[in-house]
C-alpha positions as CSV (number, residue, x, y, z in Angstrom):
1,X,7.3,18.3,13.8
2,X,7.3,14.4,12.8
3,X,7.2,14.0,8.6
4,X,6.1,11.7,7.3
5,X,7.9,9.0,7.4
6,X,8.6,9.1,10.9
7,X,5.3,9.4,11.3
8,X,4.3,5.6,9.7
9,X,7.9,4.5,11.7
10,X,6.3,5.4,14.8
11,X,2.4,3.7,14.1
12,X,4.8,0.9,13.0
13,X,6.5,0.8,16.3
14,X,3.2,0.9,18.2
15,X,1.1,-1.6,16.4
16,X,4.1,-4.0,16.6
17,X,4.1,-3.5,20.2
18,X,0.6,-4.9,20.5
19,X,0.9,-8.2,18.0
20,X,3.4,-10.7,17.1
21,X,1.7,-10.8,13.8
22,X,4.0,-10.1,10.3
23,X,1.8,-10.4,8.0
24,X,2.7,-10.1,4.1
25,X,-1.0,-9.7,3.0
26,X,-3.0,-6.8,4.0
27,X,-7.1,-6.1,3.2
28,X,-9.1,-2.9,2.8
29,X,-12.6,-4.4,3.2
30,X,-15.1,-2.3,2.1
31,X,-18.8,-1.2,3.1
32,X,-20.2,-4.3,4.2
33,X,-17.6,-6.4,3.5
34,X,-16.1,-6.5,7.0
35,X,-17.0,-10.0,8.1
36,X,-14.2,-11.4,6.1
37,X,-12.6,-11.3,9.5
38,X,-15.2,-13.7,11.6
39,X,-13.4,-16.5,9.6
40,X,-9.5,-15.4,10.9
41,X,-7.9,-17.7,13.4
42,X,-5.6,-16.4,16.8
43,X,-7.5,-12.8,15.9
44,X,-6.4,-9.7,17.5
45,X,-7.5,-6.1,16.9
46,X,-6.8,-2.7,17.1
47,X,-8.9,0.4,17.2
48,X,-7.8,3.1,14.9
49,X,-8.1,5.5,17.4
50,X,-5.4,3.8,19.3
51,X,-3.2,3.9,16.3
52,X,-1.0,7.2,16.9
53,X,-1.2,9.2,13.4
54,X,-4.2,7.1,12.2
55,X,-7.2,8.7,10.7
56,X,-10.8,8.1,12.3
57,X,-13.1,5.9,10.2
58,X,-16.5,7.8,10.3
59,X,-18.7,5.8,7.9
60,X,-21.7,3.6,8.7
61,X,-20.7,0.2,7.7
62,X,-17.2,0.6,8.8
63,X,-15.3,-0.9,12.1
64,X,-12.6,1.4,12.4
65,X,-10.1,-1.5,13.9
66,X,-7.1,-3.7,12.3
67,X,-7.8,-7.0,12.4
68,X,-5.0,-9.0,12.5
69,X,-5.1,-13.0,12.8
70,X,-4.0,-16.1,10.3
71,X,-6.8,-16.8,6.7
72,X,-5.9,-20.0,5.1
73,X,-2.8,-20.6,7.2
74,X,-1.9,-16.7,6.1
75,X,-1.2,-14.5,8.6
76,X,-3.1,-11.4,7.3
77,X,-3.7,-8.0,8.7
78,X,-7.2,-6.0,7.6
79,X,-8.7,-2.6,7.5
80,X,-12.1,-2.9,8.9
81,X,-13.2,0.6,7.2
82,X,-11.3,2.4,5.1
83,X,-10.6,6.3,4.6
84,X,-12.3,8.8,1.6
85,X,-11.3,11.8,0.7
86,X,-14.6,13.2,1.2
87,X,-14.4,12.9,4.7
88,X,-12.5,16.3,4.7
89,X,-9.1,14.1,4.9
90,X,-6.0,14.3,2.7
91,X,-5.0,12.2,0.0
92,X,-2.0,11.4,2.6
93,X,-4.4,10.8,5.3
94,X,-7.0,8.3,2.8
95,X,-4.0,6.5,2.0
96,X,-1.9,6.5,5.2
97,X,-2.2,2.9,6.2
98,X,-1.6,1.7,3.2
99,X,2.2,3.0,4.2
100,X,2.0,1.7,7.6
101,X,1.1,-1.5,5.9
102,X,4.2,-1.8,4.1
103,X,6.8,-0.8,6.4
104,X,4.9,-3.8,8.7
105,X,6.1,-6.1,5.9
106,X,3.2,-6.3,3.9
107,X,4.0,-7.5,0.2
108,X,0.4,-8.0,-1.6
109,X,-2.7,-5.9,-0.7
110,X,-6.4,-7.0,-1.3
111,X,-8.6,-4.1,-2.0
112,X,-12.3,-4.4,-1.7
113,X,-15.3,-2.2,-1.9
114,X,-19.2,-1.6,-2.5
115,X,-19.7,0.0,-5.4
116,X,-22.3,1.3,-8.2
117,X,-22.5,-0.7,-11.2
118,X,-22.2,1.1,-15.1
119,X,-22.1,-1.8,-17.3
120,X,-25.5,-3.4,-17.8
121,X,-24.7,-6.9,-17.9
122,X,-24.0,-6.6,-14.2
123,X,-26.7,-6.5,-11.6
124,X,-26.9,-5.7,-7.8
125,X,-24.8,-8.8,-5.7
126,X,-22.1,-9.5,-8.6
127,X,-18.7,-9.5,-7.3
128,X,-16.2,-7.7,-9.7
129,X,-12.2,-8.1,-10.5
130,X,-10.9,-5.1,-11.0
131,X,-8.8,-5.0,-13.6
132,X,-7.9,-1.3,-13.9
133,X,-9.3,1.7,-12.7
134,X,-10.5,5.3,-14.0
135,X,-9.0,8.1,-11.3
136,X,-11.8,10.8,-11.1
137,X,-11.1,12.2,-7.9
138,X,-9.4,15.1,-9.3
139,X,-6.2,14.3,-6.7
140,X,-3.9,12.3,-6.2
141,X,-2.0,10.7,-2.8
142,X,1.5,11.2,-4.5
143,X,1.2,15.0,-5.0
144,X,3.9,17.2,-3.1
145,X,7.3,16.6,-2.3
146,X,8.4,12.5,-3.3
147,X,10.4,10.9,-0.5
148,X,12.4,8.3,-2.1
149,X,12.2,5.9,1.3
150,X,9.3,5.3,-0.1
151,X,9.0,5.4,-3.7
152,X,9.8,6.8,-6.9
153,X,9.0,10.1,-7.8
154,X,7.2,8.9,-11.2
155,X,5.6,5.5,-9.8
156,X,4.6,2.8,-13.3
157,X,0.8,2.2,-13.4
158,X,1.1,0.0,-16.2
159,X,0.2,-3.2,-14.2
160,X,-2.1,-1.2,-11.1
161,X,-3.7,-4.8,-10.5
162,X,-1.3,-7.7,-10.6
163,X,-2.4,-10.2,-13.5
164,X,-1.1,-13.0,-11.5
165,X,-3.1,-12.0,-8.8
166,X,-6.5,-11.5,-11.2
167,X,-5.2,-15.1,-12.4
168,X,-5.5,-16.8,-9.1
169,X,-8.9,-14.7,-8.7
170,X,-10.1,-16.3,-11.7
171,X,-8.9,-19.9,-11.0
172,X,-10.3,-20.2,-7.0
173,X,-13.7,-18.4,-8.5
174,X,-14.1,-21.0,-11.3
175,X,-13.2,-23.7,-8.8
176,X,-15.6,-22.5,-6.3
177,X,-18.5,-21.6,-9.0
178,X,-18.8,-18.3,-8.0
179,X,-20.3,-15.9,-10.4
180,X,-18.0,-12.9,-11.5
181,X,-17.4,-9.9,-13.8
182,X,-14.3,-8.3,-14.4
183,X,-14.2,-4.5,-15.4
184,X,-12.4,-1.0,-14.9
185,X,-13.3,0.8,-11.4
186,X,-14.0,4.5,-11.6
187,X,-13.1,6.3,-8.7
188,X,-15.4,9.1,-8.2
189,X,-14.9,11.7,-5.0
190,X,-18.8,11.9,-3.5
191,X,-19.7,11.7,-1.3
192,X,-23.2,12.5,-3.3
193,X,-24.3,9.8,-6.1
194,X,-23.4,10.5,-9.3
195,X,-25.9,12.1,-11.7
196,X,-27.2,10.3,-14.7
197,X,-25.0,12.7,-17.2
198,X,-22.0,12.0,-15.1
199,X,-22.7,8.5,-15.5
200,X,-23.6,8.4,-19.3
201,X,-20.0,10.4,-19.3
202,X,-17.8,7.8,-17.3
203,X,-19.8,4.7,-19.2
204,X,-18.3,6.4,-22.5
205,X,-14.9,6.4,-21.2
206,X,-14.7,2.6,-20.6
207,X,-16.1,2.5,-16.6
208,X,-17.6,-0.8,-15.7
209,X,-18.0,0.4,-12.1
210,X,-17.9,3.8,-9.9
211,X,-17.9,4.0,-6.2
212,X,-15.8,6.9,-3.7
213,X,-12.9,5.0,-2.8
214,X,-10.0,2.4,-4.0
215,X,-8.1,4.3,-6.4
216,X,-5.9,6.3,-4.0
217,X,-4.8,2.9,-2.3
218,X,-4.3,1.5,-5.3
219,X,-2.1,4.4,-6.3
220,X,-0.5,4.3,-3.0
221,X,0.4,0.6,-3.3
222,X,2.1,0.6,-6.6
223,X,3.9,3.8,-5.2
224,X,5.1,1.6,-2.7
225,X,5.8,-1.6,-4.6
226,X,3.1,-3.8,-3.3
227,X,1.1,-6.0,-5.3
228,X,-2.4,-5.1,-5.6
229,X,-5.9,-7.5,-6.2
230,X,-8.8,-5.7,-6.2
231,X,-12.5,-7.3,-6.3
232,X,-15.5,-5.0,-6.0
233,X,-19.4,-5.9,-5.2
234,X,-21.6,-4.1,-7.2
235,X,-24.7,-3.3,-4.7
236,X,-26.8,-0.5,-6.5
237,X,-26.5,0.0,-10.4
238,X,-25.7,3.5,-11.2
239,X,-28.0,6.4,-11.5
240,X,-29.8,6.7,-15.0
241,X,-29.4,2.2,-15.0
242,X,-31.2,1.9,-11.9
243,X,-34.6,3.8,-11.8
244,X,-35.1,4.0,-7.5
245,X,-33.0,6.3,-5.7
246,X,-30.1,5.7,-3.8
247,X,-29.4,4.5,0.0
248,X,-26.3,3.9,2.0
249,X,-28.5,1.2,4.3
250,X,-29.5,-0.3,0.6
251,X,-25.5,-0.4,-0.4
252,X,-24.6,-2.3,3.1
253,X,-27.7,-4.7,3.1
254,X,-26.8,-5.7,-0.6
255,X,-23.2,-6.2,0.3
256,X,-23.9,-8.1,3.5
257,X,-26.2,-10.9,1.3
258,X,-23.2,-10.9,-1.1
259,X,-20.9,-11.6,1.7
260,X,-20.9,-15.1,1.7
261,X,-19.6,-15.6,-1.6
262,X,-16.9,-12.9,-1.0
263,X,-15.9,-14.5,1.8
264,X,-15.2,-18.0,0.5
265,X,-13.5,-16.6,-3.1
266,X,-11.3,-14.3,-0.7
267,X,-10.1,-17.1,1.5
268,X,-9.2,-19.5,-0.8
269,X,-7.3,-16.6,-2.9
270,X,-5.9,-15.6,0.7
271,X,-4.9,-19.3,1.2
272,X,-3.1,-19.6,-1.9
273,X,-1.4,-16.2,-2.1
């Protein structure tokens, strides 16, 4: 029985047998959020399926394919559709790719995501810099025995979103006048909608945003040394802010109109990277 690192060694092996890509930047692209990769050049792609090892996306909203082509002269590879834990998968298994990733040779990862919005002065369509993040998943990917191929045991989270990266965020946003927050990303396990107390609760302890997803690739990357940008799209302001009830469809339509935007901030960031 394969561990796992043999395990990412072999998806390695097998996704490097279908592209010449080597890309140092990787993507999670959230609910929504998956045309990022109508703007790639020389684009290839991979079902998930295909991937031995890999998890099956099973999310409305999500592709369920690496994407892999050249964004801003970058050669990139993407996750269209991501993981969650409350799929019924492991920690391991949300944050598997993310491993795969780096033993490909990727350096800096782009995380991305539709989320619910906490902090009032947001509203549904503003795009969000993460700049830390809340873990209230009750889990962790880094649980169980630590293989040092990897990582270290006791992984730094002092710096989980690189400030140069937040930086350049900043700069190509300003430059391109798009309109942004910046806050501190709860990660919450679902898959139900948070209640009103839960969100009076997460508010208090300094949550900007909440959504089901992010944090464990976050944790992941550090783990593994990569550096990490994440930008979020608040679609729906949480429960007890927003006074109609909640809808997956309403959480994709919102992030498709804010796609455009994304789109252009993340390519020129991608470009510069």
């Amino acid at each position: 029985m394969m561990n796992m690192y043999e395990k990412v060694v072999e998806s390695k092996n097998y996704i490097n047998s279908k592209t010449d890509t080597r890309a140092k930047v990787g993507l999670i692209l959230g609910s929504g959020l998956g045309s990022l990769v109508d703007s790639m050049e020389e684009m290839t792609t991979i079902d998930y399926e295909d991937i031995p090892n890999f998890p099956k996306s099973t999310v409305e909203g999500h592709e369920g394919r690496l994407a892999f082509g050249k964004i801003g002269g970058t050669e990139v590879v993407a996750m269209q559709g991501r993981f969650h834990y409350y799929e019924g998968y492991t920690m391991k298994e949300v944050t598997y790719p993310v491993y795969v990733m780096k033993m490909m040779g990727v350096e800096k990862l782009i995380v991305t995501n539709s989320c619910g919005g906490i902090n009032t002065g947001f509203e549904p369509g503003t795009l969000m810099i993460i700049n830390d993040f809340i873990n209230l998943m009750g889990a962790n990917p880094l649980f169980g025995p630590n293989d040092e191929r990897f990582g270290p045991r006791f992984p730094d989270m002092t710096e989980p979103y690189k400030l140069d990266l937040i930086d350049l965020a900043r700069k190509t946003g300003d430059e391109l006048n798009i309109s942004y927050g910046e806050g501190v990303y709860a990660g919450f396990v679902g898959p139900y909608y948070e209640t009103a107390a839960e969100i009076r609760a997460f508010g208090r302890m300094g949550a900007d945003a909440i959504g089901m997803s992010t944090v464990p690739e976050t944790i992941a990357a550090n783990y593994l040394g990569m550096d990490v940008l994440g930008i979020a799209c608040i679609t729906n302001m949480a429960t007890g802010i927003q006074k109609k009830k909640h809808s997956h469809e309403h959480v994709v339509q919102v992030a498709n109109k804010a796609s455009a935007d994304f789109c252009r901030w993340l390519e020129q960031i991608i470009g510069q990277i």
